[in-house]
C-alpha positions as CSV (number, residue, x, y, z in Angstrom):
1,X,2.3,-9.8,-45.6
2,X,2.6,-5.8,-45.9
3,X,1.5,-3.1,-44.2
4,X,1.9,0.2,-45.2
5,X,1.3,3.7,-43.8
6,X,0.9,7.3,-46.0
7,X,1.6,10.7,-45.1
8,X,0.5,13.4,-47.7
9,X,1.2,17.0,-48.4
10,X,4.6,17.1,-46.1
11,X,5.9,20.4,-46.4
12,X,9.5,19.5,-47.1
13,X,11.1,18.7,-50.3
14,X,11.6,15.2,-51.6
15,X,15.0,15.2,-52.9
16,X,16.2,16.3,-49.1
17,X,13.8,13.2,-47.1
18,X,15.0,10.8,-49.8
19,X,17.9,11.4,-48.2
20,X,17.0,9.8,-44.8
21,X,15.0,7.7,-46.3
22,X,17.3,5.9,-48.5
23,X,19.2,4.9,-44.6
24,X,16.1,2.8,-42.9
25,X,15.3,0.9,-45.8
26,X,16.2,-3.0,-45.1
27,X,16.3,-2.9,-41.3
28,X,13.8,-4.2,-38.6
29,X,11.2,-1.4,-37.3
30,X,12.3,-0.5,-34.2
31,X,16.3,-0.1,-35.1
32,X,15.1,2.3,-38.0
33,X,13.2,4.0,-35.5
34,X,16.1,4.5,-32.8
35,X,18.2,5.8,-36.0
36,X,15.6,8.2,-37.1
37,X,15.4,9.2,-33.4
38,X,19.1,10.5,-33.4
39,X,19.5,12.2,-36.8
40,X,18.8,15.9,-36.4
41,X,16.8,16.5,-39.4
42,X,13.2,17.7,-39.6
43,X,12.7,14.7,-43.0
44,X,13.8,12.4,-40.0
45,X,10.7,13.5,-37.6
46,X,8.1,13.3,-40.7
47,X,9.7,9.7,-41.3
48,X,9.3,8.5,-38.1
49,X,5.9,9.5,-37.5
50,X,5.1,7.5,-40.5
51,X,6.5,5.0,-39.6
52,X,5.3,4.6,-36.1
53,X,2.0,5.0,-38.0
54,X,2.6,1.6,-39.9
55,X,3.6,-0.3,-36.9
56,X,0.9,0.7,-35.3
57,X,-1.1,-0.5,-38.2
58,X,0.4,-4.2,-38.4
59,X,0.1,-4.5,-34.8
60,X,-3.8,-3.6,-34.4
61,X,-5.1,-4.7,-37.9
62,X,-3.1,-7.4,-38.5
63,X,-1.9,-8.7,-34.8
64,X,1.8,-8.5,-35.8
65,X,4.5,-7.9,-33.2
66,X,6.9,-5.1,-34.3
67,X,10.1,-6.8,-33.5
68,X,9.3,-9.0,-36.5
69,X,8.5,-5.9,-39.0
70,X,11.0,-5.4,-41.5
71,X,11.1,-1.7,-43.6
72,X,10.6,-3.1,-46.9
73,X,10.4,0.1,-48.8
74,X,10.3,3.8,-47.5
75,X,9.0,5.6,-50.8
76,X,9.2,9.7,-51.0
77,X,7.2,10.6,-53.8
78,X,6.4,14.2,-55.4
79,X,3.5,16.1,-54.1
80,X,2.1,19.8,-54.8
81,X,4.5,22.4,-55.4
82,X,3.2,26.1,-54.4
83,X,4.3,28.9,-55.9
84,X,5.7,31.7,-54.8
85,X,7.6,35.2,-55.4
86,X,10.3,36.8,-53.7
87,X,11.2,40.4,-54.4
88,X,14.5,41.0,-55.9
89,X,16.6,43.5,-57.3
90,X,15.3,46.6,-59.3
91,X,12.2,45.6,-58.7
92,X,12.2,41.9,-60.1
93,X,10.7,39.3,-58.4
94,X,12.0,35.9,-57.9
95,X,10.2,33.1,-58.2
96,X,10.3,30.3,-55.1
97,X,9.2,26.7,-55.5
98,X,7.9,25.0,-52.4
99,X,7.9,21.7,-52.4
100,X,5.9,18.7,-50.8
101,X,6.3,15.1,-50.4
102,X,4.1,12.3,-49.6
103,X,5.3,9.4,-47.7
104,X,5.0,5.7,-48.3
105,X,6.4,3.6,-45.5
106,X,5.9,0.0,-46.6
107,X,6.5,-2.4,-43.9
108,X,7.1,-6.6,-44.4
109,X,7.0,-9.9,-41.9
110,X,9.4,-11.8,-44.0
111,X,6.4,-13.8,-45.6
112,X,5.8,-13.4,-49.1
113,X,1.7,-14.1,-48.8
């Protein structure tokens, strides 16, 4: 059985919480939690709350403990992109790109009903 949990519109780039993401897939719930606890990134907060949002889903709509819960797949996809300008030399302006991400955190008992 999977459970899964979304965040959308994170304001953070994907290409940098792919990054930390890429480290929890594979391991049981609560270790990828106590690693995303002590990396000092701000992708590692937005990833944790997600995930804490998924266990919390298996364990009240599904009755699933969270010691059995297994990160099956932590997916950062592409979200909205604003659009900004910066001012830069002789009067130019720069463009910025601000990137968001939405947040799939996928989570599996081992059972493949």
């Amino acid at each position: 059985m999977e459970v899964q949990a979304l965040t959308r519109y994170a304001r953070m780039s994907p290409m940098k919480m792919r990054e930390v993401a890429r480290t929890i897939q594979g391991r049981k719930a609560p270790e990828a939690l106590g690693l995303l606890s002590i990396i000092p990134r701000k992708s590692a907060r937005l990833i944790a709350k997600t995930l804490k949002s998924a266990i919390a889903n298996a364990e009240n709509n599904n009755n699933v403990s969270a010691d059995e819960l297994i990160v099956h797949r932590a997916l950062i996809e592409q979200g909205p992109v604003l659009k900004r300008f910066k001012a830069g030399a002789r009067g130019t302006a720069k463009p910025r790109r601000k990137g968001m991400s939405h947040i799939r955190i996928v989570l599996s008992d081992g059972t493949n009903s």
